[in-house]
DOKOL-243719 format. One record per residue (C-alpha): residue in three letters; x, y, z; chain; residue number from 1. Coordinates in Angstrom, 3 decimals, always signed. Layout:
{"ALA"; {X; Y; Z}; "A"; NUM}
...
This chain:
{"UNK"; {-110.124; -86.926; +140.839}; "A"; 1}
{"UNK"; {-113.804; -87.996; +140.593}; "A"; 2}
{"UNK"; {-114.788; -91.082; +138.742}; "A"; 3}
{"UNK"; {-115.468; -90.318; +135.025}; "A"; 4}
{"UNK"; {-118.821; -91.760; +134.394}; "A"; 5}
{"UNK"; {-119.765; -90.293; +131.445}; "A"; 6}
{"UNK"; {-119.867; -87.638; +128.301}; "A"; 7}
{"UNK"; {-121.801; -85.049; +127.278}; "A"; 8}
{"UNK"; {-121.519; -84.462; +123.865}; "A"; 9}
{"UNK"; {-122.810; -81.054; +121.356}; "A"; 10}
{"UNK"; {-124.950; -83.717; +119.625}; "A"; 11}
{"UNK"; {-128.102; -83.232; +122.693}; "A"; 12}
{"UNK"; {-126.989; -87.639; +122.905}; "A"; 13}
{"UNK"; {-127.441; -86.684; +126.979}; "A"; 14}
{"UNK"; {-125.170; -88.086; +129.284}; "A"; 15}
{"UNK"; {-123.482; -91.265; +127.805}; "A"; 16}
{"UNK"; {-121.831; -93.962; +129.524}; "A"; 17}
{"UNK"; {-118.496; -94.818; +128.499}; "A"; 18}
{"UNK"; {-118.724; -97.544; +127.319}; "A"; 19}
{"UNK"; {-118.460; -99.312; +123.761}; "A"; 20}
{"UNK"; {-121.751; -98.698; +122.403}; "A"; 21}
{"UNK"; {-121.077; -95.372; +123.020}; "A"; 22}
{"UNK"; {-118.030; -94.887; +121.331}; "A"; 23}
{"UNK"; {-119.529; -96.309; +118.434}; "A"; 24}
{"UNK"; {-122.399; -93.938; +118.393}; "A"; 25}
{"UNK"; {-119.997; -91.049; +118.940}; "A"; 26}
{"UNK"; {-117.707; -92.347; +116.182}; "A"; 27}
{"UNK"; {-120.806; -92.057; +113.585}; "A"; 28}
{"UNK"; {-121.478; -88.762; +115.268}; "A"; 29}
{"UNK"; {-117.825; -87.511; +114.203}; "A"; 30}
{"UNK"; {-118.112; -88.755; +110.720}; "A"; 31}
{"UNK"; {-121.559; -86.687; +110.316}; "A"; 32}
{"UNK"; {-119.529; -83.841; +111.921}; "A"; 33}
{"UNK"; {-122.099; -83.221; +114.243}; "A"; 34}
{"UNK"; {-119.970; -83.485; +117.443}; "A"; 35}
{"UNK"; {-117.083; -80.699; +118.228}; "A"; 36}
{"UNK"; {-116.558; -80.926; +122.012}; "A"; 37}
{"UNK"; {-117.450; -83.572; +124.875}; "A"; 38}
{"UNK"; {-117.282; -83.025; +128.653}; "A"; 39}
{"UNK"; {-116.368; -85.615; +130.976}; "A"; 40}
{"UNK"; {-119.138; -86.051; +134.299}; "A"; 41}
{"UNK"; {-118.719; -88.020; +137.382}; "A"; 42}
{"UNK"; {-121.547; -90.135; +139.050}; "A"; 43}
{"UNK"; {-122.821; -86.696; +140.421}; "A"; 44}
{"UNK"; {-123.179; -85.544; +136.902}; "A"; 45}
{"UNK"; {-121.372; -82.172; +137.772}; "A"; 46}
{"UNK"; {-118.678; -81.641; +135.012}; "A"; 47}
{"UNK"; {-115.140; -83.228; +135.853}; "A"; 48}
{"UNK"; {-113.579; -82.661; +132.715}; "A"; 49}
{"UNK"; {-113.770; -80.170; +129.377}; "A"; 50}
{"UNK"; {-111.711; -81.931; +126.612}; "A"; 51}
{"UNK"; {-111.156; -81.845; +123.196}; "A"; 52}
{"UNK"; {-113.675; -84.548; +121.241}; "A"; 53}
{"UNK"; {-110.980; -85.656; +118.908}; "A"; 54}
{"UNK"; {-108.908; -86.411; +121.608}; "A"; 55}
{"UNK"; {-111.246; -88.185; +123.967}; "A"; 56}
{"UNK"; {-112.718; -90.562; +121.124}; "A"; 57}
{"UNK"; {-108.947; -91.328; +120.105}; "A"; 58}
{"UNK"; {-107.877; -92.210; +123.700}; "A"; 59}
{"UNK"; {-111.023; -94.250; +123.855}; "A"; 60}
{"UNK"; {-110.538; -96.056; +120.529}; "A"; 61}
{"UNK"; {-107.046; -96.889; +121.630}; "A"; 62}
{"UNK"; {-108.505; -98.286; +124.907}; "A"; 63}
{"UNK"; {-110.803; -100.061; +122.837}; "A"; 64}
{"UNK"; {-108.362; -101.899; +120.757}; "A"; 65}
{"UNK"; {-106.122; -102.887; +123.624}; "A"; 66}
{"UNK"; {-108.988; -104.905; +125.303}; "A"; 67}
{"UNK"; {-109.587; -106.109; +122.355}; "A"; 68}
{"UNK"; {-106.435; -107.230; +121.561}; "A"; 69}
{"UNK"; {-105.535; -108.628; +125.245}; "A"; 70}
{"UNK"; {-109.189; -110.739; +124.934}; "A"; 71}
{"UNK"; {-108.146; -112.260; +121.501}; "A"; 72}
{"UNK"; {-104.106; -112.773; +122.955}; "A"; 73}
{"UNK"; {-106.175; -114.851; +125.938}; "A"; 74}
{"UNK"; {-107.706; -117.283; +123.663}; "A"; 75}
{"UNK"; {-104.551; -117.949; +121.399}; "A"; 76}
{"UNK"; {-104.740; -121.791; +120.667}; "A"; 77}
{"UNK"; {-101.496; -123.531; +121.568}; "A"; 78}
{"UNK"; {-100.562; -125.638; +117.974}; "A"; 79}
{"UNK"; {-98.252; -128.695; +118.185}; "A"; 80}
{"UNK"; {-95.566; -127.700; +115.369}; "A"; 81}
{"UNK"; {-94.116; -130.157; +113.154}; "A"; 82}
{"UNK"; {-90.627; -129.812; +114.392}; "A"; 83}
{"UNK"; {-89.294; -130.696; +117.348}; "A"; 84}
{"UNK"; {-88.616; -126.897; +118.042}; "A"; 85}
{"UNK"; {-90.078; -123.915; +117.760}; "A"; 86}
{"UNK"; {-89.883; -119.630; +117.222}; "A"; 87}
{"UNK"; {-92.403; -117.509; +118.033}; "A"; 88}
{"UNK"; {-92.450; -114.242; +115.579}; "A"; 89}
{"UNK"; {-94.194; -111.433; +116.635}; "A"; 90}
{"UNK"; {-94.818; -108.544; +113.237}; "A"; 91}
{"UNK"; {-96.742; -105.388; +114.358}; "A"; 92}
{"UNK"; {-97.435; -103.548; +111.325}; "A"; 93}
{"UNK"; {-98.798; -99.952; +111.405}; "A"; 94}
{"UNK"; {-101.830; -99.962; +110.044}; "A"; 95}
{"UNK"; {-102.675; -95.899; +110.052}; "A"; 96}
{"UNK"; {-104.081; -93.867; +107.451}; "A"; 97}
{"UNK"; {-100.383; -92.368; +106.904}; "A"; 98}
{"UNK"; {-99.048; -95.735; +105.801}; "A"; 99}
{"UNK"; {-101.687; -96.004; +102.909}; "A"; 100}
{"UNK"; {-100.799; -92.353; +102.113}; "A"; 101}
{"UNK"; {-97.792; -92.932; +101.169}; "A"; 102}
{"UNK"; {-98.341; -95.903; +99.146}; "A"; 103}
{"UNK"; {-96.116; -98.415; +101.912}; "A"; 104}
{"UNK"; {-98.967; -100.793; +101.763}; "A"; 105}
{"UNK"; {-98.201; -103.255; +99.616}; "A"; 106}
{"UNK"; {-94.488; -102.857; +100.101}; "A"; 107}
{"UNK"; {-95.056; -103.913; +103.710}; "A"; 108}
{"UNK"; {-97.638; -106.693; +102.454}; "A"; 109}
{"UNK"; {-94.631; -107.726; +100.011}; "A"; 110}
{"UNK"; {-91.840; -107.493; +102.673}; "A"; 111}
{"UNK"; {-94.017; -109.908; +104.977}; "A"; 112}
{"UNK"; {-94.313; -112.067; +102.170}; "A"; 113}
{"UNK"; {-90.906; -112.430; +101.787}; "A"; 114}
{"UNK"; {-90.065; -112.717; +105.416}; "A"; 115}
{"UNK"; {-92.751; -115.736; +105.403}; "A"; 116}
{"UNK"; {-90.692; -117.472; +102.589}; "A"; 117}
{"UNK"; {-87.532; -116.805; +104.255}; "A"; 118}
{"UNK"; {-88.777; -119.131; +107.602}; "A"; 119}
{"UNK"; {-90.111; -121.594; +105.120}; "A"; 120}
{"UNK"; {-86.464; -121.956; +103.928}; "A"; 121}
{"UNK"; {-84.932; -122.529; +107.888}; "A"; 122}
{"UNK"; {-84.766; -125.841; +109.073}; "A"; 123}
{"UNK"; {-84.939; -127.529; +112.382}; "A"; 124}
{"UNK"; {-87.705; -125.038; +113.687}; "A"; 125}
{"UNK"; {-91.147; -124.760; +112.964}; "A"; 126}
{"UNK"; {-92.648; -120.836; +112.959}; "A"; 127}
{"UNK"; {-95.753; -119.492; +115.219}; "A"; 128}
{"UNK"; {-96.501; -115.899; +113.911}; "A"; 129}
{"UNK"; {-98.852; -113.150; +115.769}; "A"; 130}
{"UNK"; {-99.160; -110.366; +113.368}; "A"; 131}
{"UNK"; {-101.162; -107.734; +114.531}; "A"; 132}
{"UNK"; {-101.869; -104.112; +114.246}; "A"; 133}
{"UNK"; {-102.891; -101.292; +116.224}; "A"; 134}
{"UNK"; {-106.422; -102.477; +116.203}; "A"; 135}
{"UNK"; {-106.365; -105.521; +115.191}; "A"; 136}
{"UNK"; {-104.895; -109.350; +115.055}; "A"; 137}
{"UNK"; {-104.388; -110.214; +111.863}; "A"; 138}
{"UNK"; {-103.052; -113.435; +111.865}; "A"; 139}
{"UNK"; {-102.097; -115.782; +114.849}; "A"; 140}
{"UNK"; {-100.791; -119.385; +114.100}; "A"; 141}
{"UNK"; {-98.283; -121.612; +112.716}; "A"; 142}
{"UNK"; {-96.533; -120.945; +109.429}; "A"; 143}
{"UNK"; {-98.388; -123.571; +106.945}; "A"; 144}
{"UNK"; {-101.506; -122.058; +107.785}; "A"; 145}
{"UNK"; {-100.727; -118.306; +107.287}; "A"; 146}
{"UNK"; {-102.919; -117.655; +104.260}; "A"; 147}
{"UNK"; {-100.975; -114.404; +102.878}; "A"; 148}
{"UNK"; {-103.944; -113.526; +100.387}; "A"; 149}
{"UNK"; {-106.305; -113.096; +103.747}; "A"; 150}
{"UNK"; {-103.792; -111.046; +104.876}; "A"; 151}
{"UNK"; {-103.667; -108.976; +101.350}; "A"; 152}
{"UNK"; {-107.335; -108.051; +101.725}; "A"; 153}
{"UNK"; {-107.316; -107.545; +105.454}; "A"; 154}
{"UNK"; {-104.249; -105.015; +105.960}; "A"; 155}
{"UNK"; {-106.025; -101.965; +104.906}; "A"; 156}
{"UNK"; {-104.256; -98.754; +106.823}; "A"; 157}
{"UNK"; {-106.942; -96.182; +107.619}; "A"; 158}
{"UNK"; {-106.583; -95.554; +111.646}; "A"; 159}
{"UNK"; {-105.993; -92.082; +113.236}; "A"; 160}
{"UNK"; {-103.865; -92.729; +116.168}; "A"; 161}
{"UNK"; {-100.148; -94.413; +116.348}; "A"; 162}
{"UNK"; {-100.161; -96.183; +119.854}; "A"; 163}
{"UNK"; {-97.074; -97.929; +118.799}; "A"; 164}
{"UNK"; {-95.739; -98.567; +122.336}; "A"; 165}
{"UNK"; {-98.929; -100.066; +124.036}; "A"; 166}
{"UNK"; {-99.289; -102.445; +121.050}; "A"; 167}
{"UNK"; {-95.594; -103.316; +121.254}; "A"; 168}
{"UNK"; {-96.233; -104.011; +124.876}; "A"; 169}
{"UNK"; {-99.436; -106.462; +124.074}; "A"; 170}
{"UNK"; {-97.378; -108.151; +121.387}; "A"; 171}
{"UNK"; {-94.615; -108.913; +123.419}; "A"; 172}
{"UNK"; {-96.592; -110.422; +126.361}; "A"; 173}
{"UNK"; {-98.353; -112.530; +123.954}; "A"; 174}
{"UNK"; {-95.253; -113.745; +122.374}; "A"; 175}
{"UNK"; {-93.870; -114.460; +125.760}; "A"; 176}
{"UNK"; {-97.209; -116.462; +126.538}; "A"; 177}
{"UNK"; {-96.983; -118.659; +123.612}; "A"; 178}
{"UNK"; {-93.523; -119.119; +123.997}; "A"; 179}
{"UNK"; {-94.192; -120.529; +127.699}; "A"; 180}
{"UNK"; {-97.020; -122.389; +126.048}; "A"; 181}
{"UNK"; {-94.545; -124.661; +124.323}; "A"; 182}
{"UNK"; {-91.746; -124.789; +126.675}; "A"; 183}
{"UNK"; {-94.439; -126.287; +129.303}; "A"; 184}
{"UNK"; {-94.944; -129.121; +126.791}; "A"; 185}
{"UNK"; {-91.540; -129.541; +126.877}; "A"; 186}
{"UNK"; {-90.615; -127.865; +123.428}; "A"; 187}
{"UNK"; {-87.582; -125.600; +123.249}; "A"; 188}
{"UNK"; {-89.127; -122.072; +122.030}; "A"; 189}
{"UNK"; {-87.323; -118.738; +120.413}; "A"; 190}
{"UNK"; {-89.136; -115.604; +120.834}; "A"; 191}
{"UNK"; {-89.138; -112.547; +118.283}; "A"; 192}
{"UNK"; {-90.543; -109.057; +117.302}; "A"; 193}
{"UNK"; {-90.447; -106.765; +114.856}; "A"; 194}
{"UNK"; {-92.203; -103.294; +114.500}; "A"; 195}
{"UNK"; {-92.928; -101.240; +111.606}; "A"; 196}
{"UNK"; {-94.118; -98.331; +111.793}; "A"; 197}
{"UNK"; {-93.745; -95.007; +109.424}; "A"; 198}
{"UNK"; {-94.795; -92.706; +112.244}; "A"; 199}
{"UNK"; {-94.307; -91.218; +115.833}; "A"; 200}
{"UNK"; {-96.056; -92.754; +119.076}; "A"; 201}
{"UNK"; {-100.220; -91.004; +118.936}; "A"; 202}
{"UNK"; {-102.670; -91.647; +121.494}; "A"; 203}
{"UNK"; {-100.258; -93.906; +123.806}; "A"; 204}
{"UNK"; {-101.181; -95.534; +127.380}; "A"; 205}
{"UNK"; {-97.919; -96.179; +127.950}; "A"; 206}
{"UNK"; {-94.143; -94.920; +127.309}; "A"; 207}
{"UNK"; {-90.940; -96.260; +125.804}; "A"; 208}
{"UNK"; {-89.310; -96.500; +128.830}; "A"; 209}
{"UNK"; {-92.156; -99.336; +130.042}; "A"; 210}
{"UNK"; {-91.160; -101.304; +126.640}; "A"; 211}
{"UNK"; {-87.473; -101.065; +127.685}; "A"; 212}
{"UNK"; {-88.232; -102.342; +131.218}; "A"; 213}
{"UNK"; {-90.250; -105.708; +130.055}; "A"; 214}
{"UNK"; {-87.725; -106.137; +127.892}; "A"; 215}
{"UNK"; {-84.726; -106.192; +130.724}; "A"; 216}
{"UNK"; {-86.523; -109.358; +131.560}; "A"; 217}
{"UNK"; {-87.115; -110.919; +127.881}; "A"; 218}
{"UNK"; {-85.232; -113.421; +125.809}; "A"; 219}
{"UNK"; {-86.968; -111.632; +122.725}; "A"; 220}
{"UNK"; {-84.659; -110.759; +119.991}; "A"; 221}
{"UNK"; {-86.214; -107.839; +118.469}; "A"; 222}
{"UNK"; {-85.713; -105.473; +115.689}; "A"; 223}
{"UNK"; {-87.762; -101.784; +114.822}; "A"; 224}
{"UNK"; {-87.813; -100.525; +111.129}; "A"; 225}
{"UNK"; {-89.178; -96.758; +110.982}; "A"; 226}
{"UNK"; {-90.094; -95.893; +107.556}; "A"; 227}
{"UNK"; {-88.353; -92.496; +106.942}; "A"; 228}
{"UNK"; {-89.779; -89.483; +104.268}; "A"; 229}
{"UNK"; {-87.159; -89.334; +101.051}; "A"; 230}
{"UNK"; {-84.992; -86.096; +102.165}; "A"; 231}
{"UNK"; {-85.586; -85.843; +105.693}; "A"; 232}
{"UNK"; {-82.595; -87.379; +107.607}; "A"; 233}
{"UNK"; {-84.302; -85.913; +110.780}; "A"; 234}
{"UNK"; {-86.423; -88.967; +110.322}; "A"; 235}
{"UNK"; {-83.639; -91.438; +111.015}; "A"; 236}
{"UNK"; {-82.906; -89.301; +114.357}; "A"; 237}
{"UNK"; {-86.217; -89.226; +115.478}; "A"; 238}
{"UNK"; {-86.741; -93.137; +114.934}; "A"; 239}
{"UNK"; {-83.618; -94.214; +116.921}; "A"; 240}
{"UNK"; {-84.701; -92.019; +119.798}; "A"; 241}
{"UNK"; {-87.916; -93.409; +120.195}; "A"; 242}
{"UNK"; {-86.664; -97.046; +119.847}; "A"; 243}
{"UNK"; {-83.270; -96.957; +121.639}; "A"; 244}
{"UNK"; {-86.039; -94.659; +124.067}; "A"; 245}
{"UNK"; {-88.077; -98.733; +124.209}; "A"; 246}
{"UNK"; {-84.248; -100.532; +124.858}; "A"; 247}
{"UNK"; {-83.531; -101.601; +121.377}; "A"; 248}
{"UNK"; {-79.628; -101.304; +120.259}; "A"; 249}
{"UNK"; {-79.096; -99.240; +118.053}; "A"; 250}
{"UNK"; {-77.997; -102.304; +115.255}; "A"; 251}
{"UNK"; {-81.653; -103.889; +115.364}; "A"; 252}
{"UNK"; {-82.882; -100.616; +114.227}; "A"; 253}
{"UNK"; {-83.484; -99.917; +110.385}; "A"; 254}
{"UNK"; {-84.474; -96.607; +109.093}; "A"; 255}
{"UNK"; {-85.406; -97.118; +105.112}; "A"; 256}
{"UNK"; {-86.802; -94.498; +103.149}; "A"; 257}
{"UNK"; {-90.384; -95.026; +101.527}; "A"; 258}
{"UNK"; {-88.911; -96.548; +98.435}; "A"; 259}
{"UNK"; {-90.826; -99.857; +98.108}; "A"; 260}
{"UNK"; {-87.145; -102.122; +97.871}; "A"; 261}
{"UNK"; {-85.607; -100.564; +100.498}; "A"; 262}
{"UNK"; {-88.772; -101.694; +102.903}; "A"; 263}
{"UNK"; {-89.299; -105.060; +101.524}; "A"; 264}
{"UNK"; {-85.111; -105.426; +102.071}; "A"; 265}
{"UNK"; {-85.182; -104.119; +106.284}; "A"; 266}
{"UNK"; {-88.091; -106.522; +106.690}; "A"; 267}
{"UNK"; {-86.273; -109.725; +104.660}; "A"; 268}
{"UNK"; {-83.224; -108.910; +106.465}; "A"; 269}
{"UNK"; {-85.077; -109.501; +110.041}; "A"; 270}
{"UNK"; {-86.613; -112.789; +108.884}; "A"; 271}
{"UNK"; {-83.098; -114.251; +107.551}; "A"; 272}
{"UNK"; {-81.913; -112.830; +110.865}; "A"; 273}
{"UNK"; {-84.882; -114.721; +113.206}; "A"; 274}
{"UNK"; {-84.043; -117.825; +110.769}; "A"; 275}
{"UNK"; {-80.477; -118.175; +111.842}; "A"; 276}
{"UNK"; {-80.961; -117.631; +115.285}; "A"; 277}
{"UNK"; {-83.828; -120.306; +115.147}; "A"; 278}
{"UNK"; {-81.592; -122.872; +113.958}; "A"; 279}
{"UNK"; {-78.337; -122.147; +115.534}; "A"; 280}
C-alpha cells in the first residue's frame, strides 16, 4: 500500500502532512463543522485512500495520545519509598464524554479516593501509583505525594474514542518498568492494574487478545470493573467477554451498575485486595 503522506480535507487546507499540527488544525476545523470528508495521498499526491473524517481524526487522536503517553511513561522518575518494599498500582480511568454523561465522575473520583486511603492503611509497603487515562497521565508517583484535589479538577471526561486496550497495554508496560526500576535497586516490588471503564473498546490499535498475551508473561495482579446501564444485564455479558477476551479470570472482573455506591464499593474492594497482597 503506498505511504500515506498526507490529507486533503473539504476545508480547501491543501494537502496536509500528518502530523500534529495538523491534527490540531483539523480538530478546530471539526468543531466549526467545516470539514465532512478527508482523503488520504501518498508522496505522489495521487489519492490512496477515501475515508470517513470522523474516523481518520479519531484514529489519529488515539495515535496521538499513545506517543504521548509512551514519551511521558519514558521519563517516569524512579522515587526511593519509605519502606523497605514496594507496589506499583496502575488505575486507568475512562475519561470519555459517556462517563460524564452519566454522572460516574465523581463516583470514580470518590472510589479512587477511597482506594488511596485504603493503601495508606497497609503496612510494610510503600505505594507508587500511575493513573492515567486515555489521553492523559494524571498522576505518576508515590502515595504521600498524590494530591487528590489536582486530581478532582483534572479528571474531566469529555473524549470521543474508548481505546481501552492500547492504553491498558501502555499502562502495563509502564508498571512493569517501574517495577524493574526498584527491583534493580534491590527493592522487592508488587505490580497492579485496574481498569474502569463504562464502555466498549473505540478507535483501538490493538486487540484483547495482545493484552492477554503480555500478560502470560506478567506478575501483575489485575482486576477490570465495567460500569453497566441500570436494567441491561447484557452489559455484564458484554464486559466479561471483552476482559476474559484481554486474559483476566473471570473473579477479578466487577460489573456494577451506575449507582454511585456500587462503583465506589468494586473500586475499594480492589485496593483492600492490592493491600493484602502487598503485605502478605
Amino acid at each position: 500500500m503506498p505511504k500515506r503522506n498526507g490529507v486533503v480535507v473539504e476545508e480547501e487546507m491543501g494537502i496536509m502532512p500528518i502530523d500534529d499540527e495538523a491534527i490540531e488544525d483539523l480538530e478546530d476545523a471539526a468543531e466549526r463543522g467545516s470539514v465532512m470528508s478527508v482523503s488520504v495521498v501518498g508522496a505522489d499526491e495521487e489519492e490512496v485512500d477515501d475515508i470517513d473524517f470522523d474516523d481518520f481524526l479519531k484514529k489519529e487522536q488515539v495515535k496521538k495520545a499513545s506517543s504521548s503517553q509512551q514519551q511521558s511513561q519514558a521519563t517516569v522518575e524512579l522515587i526511593m519509598p519509605n519502606s523497605d518494599r514496594v507496589t506499583v498500582v496502575g488505575i486507568l480511568v475512562d475519561d470519555s464524554s459517556s462517563i460524564g454523561e452519566r454522572y460516574l465522575t465523581n463516583s470514580i473520583i470518590e472510589g479512587v479516593q477511597l482506594g488511596m486511603e485504603a493503601f495508606r492503611g497497609a503496612r510494610g509497603s510503600d505505594f507508587f501509583l500511575h493513573i492515567q487515562g486515555f489521553k492523559r497521565v494524571y498522576f505518576s508517583g508515590l502515595l504521600a505525594d498524590m494530591d487528590m484535589e489536582n486530581f478532582k479538577q483534572e479528571y474531566y471526561p469529555n473524549l470521543t474514542y474508548t481505546p481501552l486496550v492500547t492504553t491498558a497495554l501502555l499502562l502495563l508496560d509502564a508498571i512493569r518498568k517501574i517495577a524493574e526500576g526498584y527491583r534493580s535497586k534491590g527493592i522487592p516490588a508488587t505490580e497492579a492494574l485496574l481498569m474502569i471503564t463504562d464502555a466498549g473498546t473505540w478507535q483501538e490499535n490493538h486487540v484483547p487478545e495482545e493484552f492477554a498475551e503480555k500478560l502470560k508473561g506478567s506478575s501483575c495482579y489485575v482486576e477490570a470493573i465495567g460500569v453497566a446501564l441500570p436494567k441491561h444485564p447484557q452489559d455484564e455479558v458484554f464486559y466479561k467477554g471483552i476482559f476474559m477476551r484481554m486474559g483476566l479470570v473471570e473473579e477479578n472482573i466487577k460489573t456494577p451498575s451506575s449507582n454511585p455506591a456500587e462503583v465506589r464499593h468494586a473500586i475499594n474492594e480492589f485496593s483492600r485486595s492490592v493491600s493484602s497482597i502487598a503485605t502478605a
